[in-house]
Residue frames as qw, qx, qy, qz and C-alpha x, y, z in Angstrom:
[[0.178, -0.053, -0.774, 0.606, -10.09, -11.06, 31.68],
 [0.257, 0.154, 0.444, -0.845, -13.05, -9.21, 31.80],
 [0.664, 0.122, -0.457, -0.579, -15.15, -11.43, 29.34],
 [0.375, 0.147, -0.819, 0.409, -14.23, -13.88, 31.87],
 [0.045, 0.134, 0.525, -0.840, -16.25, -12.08, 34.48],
 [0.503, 0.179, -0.008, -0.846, -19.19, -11.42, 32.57],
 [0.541, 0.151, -0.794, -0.231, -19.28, -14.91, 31.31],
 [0.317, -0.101, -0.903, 0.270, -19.67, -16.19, 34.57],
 [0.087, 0.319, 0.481, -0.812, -21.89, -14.27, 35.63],
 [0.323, 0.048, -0.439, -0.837, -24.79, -14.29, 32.85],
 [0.233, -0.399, -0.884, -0.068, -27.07, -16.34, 34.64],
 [0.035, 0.475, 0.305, -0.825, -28.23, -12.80, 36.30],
 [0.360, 0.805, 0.468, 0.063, -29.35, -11.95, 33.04],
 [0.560, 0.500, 0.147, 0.644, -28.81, -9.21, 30.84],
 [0.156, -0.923, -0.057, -0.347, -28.82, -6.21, 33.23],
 [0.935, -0.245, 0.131, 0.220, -25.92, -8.06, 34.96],
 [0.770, 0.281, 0.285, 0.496, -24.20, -8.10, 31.84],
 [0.373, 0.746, 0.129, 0.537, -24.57, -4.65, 31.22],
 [0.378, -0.886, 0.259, 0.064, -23.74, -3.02, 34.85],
 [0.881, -0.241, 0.265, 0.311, -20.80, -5.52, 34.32],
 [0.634, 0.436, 0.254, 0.586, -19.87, -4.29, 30.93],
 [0.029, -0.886, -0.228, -0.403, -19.90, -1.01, 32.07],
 [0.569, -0.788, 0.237, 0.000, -17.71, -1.12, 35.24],
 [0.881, 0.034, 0.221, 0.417, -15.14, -3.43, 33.59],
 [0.585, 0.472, -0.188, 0.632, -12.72, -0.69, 32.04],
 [0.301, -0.878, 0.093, -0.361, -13.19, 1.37, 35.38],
 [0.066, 0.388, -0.806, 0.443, -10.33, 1.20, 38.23],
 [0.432, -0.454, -0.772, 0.102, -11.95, -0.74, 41.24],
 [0.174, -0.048, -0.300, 0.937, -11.51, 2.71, 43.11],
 [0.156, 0.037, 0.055, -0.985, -14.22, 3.91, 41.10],
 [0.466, -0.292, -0.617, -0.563, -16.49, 1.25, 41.47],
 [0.337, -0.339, -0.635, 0.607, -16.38, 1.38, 45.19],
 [0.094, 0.245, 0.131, -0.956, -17.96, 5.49, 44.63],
 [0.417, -0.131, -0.517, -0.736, -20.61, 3.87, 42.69],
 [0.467, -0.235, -0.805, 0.279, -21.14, 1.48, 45.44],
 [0.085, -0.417, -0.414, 0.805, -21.52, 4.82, 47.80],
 [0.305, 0.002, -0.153, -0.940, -23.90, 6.86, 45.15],
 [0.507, -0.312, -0.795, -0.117, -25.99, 3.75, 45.09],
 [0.411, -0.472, -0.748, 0.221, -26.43, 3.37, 48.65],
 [0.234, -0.087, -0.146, 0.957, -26.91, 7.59, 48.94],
 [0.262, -0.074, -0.585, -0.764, -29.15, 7.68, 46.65],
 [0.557, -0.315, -0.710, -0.292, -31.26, 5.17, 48.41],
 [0.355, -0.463, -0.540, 0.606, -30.78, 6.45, 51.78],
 [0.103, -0.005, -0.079, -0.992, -32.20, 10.25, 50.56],
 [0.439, -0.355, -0.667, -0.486, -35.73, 8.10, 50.25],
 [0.281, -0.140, -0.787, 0.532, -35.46, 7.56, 54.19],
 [0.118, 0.060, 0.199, -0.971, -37.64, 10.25, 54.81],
 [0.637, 0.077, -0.525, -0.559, -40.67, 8.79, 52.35],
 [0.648, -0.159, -0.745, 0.011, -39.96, 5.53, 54.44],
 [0.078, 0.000, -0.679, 0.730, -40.10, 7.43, 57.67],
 [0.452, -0.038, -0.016, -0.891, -43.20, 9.10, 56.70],
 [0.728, -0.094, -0.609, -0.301, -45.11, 5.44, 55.85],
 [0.503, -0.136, -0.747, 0.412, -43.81, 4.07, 59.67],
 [0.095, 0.216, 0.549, -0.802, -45.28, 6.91, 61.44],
 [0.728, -0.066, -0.209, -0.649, -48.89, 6.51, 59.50],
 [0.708, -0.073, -0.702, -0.013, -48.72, 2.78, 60.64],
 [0.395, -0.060, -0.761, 0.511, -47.33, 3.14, 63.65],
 [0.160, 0.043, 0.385, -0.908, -49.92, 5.66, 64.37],
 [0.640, -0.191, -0.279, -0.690, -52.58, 3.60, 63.02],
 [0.634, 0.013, -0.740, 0.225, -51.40, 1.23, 65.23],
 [0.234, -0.105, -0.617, 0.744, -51.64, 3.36, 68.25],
 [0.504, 0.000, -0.142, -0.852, -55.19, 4.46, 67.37],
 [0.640, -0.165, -0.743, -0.106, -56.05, 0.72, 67.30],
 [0.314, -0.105, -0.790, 0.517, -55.05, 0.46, 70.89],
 [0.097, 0.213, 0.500, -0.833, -57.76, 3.28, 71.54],
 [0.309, -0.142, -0.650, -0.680, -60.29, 1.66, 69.37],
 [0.412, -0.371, -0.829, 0.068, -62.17, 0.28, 72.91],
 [0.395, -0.825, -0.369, -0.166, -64.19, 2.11, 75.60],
 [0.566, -0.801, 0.195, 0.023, -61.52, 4.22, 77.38],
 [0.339, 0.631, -0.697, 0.034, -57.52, 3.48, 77.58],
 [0.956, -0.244, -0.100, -0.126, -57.52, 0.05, 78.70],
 [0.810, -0.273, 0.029, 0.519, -53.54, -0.03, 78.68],
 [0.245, 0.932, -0.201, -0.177, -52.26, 3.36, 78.33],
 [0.535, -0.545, 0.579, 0.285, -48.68, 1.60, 78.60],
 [0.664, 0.425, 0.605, 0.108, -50.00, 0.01, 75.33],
 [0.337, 0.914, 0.220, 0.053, -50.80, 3.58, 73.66],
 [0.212, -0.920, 0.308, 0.115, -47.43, 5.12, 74.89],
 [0.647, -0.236, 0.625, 0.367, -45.12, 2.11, 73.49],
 [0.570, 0.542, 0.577, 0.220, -47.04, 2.66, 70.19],
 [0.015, 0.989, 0.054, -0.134, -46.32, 6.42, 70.08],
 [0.388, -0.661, 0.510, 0.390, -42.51, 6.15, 71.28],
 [0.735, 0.209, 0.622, 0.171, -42.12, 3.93, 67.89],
 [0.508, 0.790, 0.280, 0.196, -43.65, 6.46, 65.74],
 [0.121, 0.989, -0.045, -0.069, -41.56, 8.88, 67.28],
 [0.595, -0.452, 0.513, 0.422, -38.27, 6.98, 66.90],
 [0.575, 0.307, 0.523, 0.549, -39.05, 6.43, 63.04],
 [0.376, 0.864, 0.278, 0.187, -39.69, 9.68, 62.54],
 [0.235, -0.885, 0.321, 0.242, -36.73, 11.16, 64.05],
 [0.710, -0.184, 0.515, 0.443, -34.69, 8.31, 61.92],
 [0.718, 0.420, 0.377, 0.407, -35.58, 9.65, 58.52],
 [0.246, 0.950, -0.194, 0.022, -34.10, 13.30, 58.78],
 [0.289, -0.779, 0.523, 0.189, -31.11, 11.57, 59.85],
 [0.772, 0.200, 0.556, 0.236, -31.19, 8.99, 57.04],
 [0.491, 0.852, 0.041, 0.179, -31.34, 12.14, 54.55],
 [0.126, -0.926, 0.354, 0.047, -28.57, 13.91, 56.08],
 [0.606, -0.387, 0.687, 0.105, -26.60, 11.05, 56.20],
 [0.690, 0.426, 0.565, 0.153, -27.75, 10.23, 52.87],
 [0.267, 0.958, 0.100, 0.020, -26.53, 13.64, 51.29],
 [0.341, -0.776, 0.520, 0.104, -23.46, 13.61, 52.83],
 [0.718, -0.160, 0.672, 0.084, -22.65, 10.34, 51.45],
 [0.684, 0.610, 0.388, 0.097, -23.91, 11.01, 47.85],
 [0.021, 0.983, -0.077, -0.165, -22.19, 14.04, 47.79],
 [0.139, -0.737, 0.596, 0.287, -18.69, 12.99, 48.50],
 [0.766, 0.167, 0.608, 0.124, -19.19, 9.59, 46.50],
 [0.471, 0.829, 0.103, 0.283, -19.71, 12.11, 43.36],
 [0.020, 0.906, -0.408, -0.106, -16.59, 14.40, 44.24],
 [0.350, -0.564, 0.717, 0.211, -14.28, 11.79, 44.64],
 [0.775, 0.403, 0.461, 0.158, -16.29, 9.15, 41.81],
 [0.499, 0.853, 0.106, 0.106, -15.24, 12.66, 39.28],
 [0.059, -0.884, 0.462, 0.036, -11.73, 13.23, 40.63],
 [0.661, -0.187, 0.706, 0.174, -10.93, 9.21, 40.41],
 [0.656, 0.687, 0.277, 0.145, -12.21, 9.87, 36.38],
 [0.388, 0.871, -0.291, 0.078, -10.32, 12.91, 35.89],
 [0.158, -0.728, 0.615, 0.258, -6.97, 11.60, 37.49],
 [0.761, 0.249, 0.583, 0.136, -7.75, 8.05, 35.38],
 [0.550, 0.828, 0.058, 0.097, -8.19, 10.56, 31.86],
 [0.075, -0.947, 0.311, 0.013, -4.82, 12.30, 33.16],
 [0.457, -0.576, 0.676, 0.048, -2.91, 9.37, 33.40],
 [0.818, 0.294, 0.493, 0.043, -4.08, 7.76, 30.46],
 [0.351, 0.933, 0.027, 0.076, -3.44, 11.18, 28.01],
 [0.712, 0.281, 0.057, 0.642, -0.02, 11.98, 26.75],
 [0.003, -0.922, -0.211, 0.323, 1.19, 15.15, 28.16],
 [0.169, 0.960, -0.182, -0.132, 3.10, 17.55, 25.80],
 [0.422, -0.684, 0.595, 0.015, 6.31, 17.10, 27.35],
 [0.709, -0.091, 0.689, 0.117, 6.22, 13.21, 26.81],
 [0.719, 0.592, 0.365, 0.010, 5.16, 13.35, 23.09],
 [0.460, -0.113, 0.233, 0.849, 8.50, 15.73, 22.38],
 [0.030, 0.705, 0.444, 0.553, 5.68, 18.69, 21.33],
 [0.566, -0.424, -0.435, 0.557, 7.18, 21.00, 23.80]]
């Protein structure tokens, strides 16, 4: 079944092939927590991308006062609020991004261990009591 899957999917190429081959003996549970470390992972960067929107947006609001005087303060003040909306977004992209990685890994390493547990023979069953 799961050569199936990869089969159809090899027009992605070979990095495809391997995430594929790689997830294929997992439950689906636990590719759903990779799904969340992924998108943790990439939401801890927010900050990095906040930091880049408030240099633009503040060379942007420097533009507006590139002429004699404030010709539209209304101009200079829209250009500000901006920066300060992106900059207030990326601490709450990290947080939000920590939180997420975090429990993605607790529950990605308790969906392994009860997977190992239920695969392994205990004691009991084998008659080695």
């Amino acid at each position: 079944m799961c050569e199936e899957k990869v089969s159809l999917h090899m027009s992605f190429g070979v990095a495809e092939f391997r995430v594929r081959r790689f997830l294929a003996p997992m439950k689906p549970k636990r590719t759903k927590y990779i799904v969340g470390i992924v998108i943790g992972s990439l939401l801890l960067l927010s900050p990095l991308i906040a930091l880049f929107g408030t240099a633009f947006g503040m060379q942007r609001a420097f533009d507006t006062l590139g002429g004699p005087g404030i010709q539209d303060p209304k101009a200079l003040s829209s250009s500000i609020d901006s920066v300060l909306y992106v900059s207030a977004a990326g601490p709450i992209g990290f947080v939000c991004g920590v939180v997420l990685l975090t429990v993605s890994i607790v529950l990605f390493i308790r969906a392994g261990r009860t997977q190992q547990a239920a695969a392994s023979p205990t004691s009991n069953e084998t008659g080695n009591a």
